[in-house]
Backbone bond lengths (Angstrom), bond angles and torsions (degrees), N, CA, C in turn:
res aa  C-N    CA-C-N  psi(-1)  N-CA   C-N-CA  omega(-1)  CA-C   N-CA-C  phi
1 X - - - 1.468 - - 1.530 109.37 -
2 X 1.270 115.85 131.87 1.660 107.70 156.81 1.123 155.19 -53.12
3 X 1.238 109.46 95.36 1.789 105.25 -175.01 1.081 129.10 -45.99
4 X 1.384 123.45 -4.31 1.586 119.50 162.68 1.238 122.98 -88.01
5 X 1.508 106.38 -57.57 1.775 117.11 162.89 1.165 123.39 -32.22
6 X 1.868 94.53 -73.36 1.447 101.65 -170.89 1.694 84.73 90.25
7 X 1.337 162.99 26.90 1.310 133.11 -146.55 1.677 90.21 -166.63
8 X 1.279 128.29 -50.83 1.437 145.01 -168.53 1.282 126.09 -131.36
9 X 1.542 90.95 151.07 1.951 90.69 -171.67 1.809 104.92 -63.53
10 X 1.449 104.86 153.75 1.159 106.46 -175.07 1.681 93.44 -95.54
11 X 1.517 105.43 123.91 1.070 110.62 -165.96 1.894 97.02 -133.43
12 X 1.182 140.14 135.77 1.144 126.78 148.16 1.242 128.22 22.57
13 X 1.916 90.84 -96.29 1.721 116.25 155.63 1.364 122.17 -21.70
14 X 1.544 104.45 -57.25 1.658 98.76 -171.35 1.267 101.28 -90.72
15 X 1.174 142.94 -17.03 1.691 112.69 178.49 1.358 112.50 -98.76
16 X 1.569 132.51 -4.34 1.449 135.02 176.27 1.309 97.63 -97.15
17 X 1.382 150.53 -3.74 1.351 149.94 -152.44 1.103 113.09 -154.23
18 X 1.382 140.78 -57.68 1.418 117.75 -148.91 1.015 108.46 -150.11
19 X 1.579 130.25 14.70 1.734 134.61 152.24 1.727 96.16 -78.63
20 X 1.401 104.16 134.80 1.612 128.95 -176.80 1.085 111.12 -24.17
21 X 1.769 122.89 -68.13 1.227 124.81 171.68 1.706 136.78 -43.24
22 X 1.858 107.69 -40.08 0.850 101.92 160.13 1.444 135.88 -65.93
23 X 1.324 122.64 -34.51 1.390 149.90 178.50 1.940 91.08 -59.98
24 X 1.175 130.59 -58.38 1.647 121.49 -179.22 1.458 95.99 -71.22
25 X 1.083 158.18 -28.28 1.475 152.46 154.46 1.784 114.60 -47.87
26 X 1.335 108.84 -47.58 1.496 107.39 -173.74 1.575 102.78 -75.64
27 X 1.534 123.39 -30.87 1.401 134.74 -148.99 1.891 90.77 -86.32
28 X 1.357 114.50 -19.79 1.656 104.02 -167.54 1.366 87.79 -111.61
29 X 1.706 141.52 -35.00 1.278 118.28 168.77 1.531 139.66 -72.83
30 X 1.664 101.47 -17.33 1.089 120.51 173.64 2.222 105.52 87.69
31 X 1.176 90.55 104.91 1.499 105.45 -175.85 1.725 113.66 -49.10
32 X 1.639 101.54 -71.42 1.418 89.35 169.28 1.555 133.11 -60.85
33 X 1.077 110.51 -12.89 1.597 99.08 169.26 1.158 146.55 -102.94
34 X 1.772 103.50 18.76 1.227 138.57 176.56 1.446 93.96 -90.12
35 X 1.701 124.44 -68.34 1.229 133.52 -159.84 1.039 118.44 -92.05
36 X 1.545 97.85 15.44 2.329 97.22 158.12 1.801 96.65 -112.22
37 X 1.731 125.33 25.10 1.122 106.24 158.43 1.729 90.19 -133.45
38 X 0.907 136.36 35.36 1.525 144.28 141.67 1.040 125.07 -56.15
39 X 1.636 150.06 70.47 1.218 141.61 169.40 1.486 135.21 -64.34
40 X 1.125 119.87 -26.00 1.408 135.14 170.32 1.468 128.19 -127.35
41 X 1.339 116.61 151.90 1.706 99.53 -159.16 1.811 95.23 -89.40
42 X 1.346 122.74 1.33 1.287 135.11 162.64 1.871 112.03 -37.06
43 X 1.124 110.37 -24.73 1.892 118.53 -167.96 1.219 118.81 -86.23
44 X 1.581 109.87 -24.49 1.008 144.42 -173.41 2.216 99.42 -59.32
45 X 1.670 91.76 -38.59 1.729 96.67 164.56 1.145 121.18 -53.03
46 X 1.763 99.90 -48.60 1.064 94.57 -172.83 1.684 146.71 -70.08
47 X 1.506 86.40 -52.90 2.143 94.15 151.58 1.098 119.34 -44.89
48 X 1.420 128.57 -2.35 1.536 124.80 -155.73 1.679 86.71 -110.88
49 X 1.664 141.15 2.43 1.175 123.93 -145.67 1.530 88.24 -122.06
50 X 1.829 128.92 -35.99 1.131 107.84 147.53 1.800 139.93 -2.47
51 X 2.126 99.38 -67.59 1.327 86.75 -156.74 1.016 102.39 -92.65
52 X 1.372 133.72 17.19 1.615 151.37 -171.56 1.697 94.35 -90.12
53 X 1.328 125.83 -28.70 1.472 101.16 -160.40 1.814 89.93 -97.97
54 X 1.359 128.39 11.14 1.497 113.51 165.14 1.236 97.35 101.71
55 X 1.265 143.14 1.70 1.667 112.97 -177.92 1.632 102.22 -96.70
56 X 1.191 113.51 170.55 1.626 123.78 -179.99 1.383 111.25 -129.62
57 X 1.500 109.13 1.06 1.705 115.75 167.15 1.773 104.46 -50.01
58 X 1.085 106.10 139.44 1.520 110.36 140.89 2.146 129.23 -47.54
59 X 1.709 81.41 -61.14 1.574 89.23 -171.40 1.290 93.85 -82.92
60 X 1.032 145.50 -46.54 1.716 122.86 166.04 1.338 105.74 -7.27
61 X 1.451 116.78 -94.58 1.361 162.17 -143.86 1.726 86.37 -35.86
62 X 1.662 81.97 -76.75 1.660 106.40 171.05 1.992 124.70 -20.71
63 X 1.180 89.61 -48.32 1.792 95.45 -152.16 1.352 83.67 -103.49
64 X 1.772 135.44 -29.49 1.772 122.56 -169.76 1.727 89.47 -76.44
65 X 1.461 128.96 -59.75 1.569 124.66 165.52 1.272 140.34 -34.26
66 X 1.384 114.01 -26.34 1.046 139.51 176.10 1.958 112.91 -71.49
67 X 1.488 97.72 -55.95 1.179 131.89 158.73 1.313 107.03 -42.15
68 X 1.205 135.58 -70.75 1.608 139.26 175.72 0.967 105.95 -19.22
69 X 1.118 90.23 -91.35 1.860 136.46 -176.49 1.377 106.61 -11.51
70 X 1.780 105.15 -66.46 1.575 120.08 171.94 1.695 112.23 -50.69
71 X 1.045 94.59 -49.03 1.597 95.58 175.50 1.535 125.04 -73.19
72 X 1.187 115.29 -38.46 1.516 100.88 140.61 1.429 148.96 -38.23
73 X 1.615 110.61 -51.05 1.108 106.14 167.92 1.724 124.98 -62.78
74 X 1.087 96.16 -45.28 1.975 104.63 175.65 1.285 97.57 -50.50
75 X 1.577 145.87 -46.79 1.466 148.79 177.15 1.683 100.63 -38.49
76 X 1.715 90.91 -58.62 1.747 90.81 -177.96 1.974 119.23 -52.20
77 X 1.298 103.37 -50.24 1.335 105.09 -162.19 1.402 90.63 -78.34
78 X 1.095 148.04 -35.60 2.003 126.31 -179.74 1.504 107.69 -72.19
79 X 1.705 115.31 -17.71 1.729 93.03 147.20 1.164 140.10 -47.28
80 X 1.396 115.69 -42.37 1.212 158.35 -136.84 1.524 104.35 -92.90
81 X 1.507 108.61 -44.32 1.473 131.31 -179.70 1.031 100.01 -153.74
82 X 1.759 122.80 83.45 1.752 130.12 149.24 0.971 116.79 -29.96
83 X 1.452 128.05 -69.19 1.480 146.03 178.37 1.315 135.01 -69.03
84 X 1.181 117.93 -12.10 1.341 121.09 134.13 1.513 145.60 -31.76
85 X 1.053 117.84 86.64 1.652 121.24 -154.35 1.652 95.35 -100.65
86 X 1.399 116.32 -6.68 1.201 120.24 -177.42 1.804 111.27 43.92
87 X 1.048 100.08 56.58 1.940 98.86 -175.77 1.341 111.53 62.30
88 X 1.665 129.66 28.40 1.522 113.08 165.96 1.533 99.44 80.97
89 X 1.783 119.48 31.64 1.239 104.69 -167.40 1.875 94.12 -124.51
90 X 1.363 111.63 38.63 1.492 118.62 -159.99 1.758 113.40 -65.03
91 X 1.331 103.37 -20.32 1.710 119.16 -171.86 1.691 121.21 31.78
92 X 1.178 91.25 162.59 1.369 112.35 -173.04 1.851 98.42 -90.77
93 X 1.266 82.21 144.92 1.833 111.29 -173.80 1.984 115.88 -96.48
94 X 1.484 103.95 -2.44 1.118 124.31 172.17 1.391 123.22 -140.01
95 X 1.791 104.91 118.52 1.897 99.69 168.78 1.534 119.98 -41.78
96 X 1.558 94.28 138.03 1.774 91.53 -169.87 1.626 87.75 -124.83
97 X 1.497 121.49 156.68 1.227 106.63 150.48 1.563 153.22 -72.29
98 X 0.907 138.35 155.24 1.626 130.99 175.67 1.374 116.58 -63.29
99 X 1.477 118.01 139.05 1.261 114.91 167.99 1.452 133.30 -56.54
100 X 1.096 151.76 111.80 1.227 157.57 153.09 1.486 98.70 30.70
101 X 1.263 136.59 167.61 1.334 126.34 -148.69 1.455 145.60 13.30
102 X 1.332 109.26 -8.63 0.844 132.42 165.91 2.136 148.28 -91.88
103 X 1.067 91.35 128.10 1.464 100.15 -172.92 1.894 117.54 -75.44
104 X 0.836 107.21 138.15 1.722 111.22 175.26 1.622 110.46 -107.41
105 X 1.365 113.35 122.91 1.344 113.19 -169.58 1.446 98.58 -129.79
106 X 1.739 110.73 112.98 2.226 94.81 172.07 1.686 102.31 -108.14
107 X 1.178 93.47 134.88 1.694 96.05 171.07 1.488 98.46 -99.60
108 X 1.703 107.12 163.30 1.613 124.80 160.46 1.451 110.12 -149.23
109 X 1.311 124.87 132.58 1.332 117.43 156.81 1.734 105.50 -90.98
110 X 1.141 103.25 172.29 1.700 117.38 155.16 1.934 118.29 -149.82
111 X 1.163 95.81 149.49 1.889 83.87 174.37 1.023 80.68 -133.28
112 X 1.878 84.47 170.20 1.509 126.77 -147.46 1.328 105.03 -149.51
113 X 1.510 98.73 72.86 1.827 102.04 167.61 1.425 138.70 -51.85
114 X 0.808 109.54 -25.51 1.545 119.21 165.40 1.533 126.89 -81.07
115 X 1.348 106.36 -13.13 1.409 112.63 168.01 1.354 126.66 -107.30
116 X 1.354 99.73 -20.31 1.567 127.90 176.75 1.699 105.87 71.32
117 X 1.439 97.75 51.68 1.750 96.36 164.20 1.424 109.59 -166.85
118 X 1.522 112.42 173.28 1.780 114.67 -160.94 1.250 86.08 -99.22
119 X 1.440 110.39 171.66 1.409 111.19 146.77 1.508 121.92 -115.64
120 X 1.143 160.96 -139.07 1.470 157.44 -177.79 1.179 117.71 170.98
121 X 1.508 113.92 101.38 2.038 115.21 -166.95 1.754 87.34 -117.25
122 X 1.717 96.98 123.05 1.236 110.25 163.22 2.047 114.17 -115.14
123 X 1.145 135.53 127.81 1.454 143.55 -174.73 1.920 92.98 -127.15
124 X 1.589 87.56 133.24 1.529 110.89 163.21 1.269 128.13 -131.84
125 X 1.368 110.87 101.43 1.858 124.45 179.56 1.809 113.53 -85.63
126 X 0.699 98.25 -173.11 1.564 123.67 -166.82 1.426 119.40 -137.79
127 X 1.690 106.52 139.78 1.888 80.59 175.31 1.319 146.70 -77.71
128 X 1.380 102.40 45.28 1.621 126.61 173.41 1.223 101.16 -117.07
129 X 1.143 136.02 5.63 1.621 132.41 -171.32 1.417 110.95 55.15
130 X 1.319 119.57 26.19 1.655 124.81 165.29 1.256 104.48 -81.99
131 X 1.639 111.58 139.81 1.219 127.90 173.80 2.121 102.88 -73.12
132 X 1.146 101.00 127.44 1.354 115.24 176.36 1.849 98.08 -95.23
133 X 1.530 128.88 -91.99 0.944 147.70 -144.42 1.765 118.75 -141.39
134 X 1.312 116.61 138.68 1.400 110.64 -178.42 1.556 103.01 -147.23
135 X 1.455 103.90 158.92 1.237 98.44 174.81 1.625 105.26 -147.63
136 X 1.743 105.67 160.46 1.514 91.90 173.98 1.539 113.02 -129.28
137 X 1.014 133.27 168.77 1.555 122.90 176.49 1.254 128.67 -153.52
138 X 1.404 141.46 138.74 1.327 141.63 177.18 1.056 129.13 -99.03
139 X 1.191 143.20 71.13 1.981 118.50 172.12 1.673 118.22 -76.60
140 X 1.436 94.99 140.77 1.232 106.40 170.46 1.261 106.07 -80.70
141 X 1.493 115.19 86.89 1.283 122.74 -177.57 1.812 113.08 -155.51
142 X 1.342 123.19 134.31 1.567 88.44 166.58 1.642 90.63 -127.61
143 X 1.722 97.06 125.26 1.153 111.52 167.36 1.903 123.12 -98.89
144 X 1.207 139.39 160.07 1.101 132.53 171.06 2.174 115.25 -51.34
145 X 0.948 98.15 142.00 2.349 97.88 178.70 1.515 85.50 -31.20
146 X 1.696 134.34 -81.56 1.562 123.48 -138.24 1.687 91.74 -58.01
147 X 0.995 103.16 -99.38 1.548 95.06 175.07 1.293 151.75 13.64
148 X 1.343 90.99 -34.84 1.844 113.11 175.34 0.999 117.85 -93.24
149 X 2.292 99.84 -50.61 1.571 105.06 172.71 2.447 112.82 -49.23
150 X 0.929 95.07 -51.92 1.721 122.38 167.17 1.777 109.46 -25.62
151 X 1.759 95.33 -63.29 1.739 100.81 -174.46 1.796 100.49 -75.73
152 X 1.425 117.14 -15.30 1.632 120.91 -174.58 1.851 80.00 -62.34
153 X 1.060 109.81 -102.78 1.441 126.01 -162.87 1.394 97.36 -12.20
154 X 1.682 112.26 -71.61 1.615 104.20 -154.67 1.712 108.92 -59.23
155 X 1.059 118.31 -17.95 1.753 131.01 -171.16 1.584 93.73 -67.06
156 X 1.448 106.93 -66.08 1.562 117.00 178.02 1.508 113.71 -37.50
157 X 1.458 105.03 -66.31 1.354 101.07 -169.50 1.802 112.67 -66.68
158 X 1.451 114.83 -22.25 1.254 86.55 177.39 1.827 114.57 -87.57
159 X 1.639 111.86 2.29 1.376 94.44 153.90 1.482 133.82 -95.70
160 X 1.092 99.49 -4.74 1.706 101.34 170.87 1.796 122.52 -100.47
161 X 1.368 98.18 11.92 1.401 100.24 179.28 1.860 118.16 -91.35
162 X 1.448 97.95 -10.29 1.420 103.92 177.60 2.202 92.83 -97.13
163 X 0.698 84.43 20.57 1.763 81.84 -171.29 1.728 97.41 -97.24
164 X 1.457 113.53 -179.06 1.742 130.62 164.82 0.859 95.23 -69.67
165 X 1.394 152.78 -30.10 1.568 126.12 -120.89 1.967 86.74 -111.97
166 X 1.642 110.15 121.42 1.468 118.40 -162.86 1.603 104.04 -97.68
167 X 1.552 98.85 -42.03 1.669 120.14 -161.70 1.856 112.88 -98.78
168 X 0.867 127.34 69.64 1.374 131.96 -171.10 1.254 124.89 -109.57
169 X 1.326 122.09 136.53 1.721 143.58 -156.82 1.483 86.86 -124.08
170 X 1.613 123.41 109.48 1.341 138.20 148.20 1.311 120.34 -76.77
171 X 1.208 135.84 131.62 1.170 137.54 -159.87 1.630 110.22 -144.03
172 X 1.103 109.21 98.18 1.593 121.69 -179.36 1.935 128.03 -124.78
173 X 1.166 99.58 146.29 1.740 97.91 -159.52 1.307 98.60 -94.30
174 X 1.556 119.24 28.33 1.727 121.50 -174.98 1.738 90.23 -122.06
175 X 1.649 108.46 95.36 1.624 116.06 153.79 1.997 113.22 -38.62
176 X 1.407 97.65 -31.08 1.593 95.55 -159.25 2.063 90.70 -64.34
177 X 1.364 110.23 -52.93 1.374 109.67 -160.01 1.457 93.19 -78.34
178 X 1.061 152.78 0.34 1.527 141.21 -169.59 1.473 86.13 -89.50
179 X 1.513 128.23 -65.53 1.421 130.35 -168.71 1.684 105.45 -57.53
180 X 1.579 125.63 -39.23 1.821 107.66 -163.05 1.999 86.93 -96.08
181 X 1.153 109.82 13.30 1.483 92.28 149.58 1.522 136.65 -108.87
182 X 1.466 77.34 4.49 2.193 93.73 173.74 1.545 93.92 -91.33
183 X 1.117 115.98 -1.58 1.919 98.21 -177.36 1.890 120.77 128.42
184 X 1.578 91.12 12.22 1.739 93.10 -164.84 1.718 89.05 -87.54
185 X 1.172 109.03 119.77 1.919 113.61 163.15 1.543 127.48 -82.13
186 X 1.019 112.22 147.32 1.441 116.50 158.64 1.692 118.20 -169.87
187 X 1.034 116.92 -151.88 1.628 109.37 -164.88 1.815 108.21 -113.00
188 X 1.307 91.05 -14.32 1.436 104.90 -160.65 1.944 116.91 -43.92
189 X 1.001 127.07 168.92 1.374 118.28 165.93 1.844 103.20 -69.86
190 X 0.931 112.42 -39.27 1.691 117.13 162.77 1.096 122.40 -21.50
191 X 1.860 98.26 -76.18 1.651 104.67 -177.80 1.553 107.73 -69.38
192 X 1.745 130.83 -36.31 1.274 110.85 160.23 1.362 141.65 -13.74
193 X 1.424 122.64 -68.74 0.926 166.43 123.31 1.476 98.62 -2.87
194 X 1.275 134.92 -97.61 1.526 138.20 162.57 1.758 109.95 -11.87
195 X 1.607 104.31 -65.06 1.365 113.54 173.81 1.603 115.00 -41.08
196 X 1.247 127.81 -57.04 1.197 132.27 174.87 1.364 119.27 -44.60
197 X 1.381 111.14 -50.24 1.488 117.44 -172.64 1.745 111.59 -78.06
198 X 1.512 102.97 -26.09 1.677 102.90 162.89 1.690 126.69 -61.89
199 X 1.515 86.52 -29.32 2.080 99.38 174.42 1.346 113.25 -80.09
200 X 1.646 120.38 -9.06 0.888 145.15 -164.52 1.696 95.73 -84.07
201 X 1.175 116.35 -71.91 1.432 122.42 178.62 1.030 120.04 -20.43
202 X 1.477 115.09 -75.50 1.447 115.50 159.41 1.875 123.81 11.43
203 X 1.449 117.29 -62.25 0.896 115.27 179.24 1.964 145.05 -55.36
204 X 1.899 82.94 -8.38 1.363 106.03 -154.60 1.744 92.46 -124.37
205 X 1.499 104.16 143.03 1.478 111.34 -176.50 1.459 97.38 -66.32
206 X 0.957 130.18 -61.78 1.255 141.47 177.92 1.644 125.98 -130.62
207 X 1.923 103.79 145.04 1.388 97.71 -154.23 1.609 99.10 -146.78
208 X 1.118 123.00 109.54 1.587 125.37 -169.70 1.823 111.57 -115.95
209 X 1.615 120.57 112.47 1.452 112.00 -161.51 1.653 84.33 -113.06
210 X 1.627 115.62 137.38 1.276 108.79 -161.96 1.576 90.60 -129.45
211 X 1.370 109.12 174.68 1.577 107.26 151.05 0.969 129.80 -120.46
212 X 1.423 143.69 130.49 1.374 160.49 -158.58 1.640 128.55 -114.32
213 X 1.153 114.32 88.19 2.028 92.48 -179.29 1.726 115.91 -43.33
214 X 0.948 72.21 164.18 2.211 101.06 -168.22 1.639 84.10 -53.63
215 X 1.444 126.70 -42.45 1.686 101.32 -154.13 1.532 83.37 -67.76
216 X 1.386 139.32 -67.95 1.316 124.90 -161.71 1.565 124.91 -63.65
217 X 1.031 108.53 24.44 1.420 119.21 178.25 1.626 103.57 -130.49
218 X 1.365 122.83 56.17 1.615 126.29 -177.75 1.304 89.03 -69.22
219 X 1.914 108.30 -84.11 0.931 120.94 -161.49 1.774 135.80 -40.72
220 X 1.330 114.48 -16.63 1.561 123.89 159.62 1.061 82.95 -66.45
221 X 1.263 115.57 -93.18 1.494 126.21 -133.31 1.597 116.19 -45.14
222 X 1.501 114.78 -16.22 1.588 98.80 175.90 1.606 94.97 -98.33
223 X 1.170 116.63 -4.67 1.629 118.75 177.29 1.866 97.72 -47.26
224 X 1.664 86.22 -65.73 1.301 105.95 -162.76 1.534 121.40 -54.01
225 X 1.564 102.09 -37.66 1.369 119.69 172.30 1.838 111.17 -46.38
226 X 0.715 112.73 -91.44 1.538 153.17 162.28 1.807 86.78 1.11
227 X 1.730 105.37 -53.38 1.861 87.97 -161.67 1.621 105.54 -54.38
228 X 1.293 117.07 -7.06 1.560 102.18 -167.04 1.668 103.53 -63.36
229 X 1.509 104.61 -34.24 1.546 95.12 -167.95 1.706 105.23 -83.22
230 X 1.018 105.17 -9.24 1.778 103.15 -177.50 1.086 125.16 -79.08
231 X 1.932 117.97 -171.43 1.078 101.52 171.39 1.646 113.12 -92.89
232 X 1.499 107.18 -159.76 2.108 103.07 -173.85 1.933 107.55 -42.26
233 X 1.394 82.87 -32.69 1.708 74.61 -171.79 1.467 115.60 -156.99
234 X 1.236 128.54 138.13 1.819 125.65 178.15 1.307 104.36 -129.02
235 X 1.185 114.16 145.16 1.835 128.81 171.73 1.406 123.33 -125.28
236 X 1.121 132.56 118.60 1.574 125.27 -171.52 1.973 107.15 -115.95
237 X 1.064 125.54 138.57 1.214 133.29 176.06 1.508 115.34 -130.94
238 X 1.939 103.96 138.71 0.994 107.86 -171.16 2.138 130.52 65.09
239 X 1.449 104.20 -63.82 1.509 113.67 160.61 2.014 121.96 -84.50
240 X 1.100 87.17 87.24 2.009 84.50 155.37 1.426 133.05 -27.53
241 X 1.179 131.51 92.79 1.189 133.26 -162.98 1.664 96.21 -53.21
242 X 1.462 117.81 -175.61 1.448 102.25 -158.50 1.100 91.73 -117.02
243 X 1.227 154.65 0.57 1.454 146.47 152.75 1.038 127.99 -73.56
244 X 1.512 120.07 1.68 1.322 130.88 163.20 1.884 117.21 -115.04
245 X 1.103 105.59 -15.32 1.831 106.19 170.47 1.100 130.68 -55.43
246 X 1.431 106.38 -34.83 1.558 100.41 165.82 1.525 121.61 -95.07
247 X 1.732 118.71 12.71 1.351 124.49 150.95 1.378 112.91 -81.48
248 X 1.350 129.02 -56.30 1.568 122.25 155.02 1.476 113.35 -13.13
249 X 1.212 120.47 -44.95 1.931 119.63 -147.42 1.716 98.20 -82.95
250 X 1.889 96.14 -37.30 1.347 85.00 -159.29 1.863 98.17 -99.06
251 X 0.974 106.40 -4.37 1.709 103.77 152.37 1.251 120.38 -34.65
252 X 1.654 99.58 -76.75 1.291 128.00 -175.60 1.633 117.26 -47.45
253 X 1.294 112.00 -35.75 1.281 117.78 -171.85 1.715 111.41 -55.93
């Protein structure tokens, strides 16, 4: 029987499909375009581990699956290429805290083809894993993922550069921008973009841009999600807005 219902056999079918919650989960990610990049019925674990950890949020559900998912695929491609160290950019698969003077900052972009704009989720912890500051953002723009991940950072840094915070650890699930901010050039509107956020540094005693898999990057990523429904821009201080607290929890865990 289903532990949510209470009503129907817990079947596959009914808990990936057609109990309420799942059905508002498939309806905001969009069903078919999850399951034309499904290759094995093996994944099927994985979406299934969401409703295993107890929450009954929607955007939980949403952004810890989402999370998988991403982390699944990266599983696939370092099969693919063992030896690939991608520049020493291998990251950690779990939020860790910041060292003692130090600030923890994760960016995420996301786009939104159908609306024709990105969104941009910036979160700032502490080395207690306390939420300090978050922000969310929209452009009416649709740029290509590097690009977006790229305008996340430079957006960030120019709002946290009028801030205290001196010592900061950026943390992003885009290998491409971790490497053209160690020094890789080119002409592109990309590296532009890159360029800016390197003049950007400057402002900060110290400035560390890392790479991170998608599971440890929840908390952007529903940041980022989220601006689609907002307005151009939201900022929260001190309090966690509440659609992201119970992504914090299971970070932390």
């Amino acid at each position: 029987m289903c532990q949510w219902c209470r009503k129907n056999q817990e079947t596959d079918s009914h808990v990936l499909f057609e109990f309420q919650i799942a059905t508002q989960v498939w309806n905001d990610v969009g069903l078919q375009g999850i399951i034309t990049i499904l290759p094995d019925e093996n994944i099927f674990d994985i979406i299934r581990r969401p409703f295993e950890r107890g929450s009954k949020e929607q955007c939980t559900l949403l952004a810890f699956a989402l999370n998988l998912l991403g982390e699944w695929k990266k599983a696939q491609e370092q099969q693919l290429n063992p030896g690939d160290d991608i520049g020493g950019t291998i990251g950690v698969k779990k939020w860790v805290k910041p060292p003692d003077s130090w600030v923890k900052v994760n960016i995420d972009a996301a786009t939104f083809e159908s609306s024709g704009c990105i969104g941009l989720g910036s979160v700032v912890r502490g080395n207690a894993g306390n939420f300090l500051m978050a922000m969310s953002k929209k452009h009416q723009v649709l740029l290509p993922p590097r690009e977006a991940e790229a305008l996340c950072l430079k957006e960030t840094l120019l709002w946290l550069k009028e801030k205290s915070y001196r010592r900061c650890i950026f943390e992003t699930d885009s290998q491409v921008l971790v490497r053209a901010c160690k020094g890789v050039e080119g002409r592109s509107f990309f590296h532009t973009i890159v360029t800016d956020c390197i003049d950007l540094f400057q402002h900060f005693e110290e400035v560390s841009v890392c790479f991170t898999h998608r599971s440890a990057n929840g908390v952007a990523h529903a940041l980022a999600r989220a601006a689609s429904s907002m307005s151009d821009y939201q900022e929260w201080h001190v309090n966690a807005p509440a659609f992201i607290r119970n992504v914090i929890c299971l970070e932390a865990l």
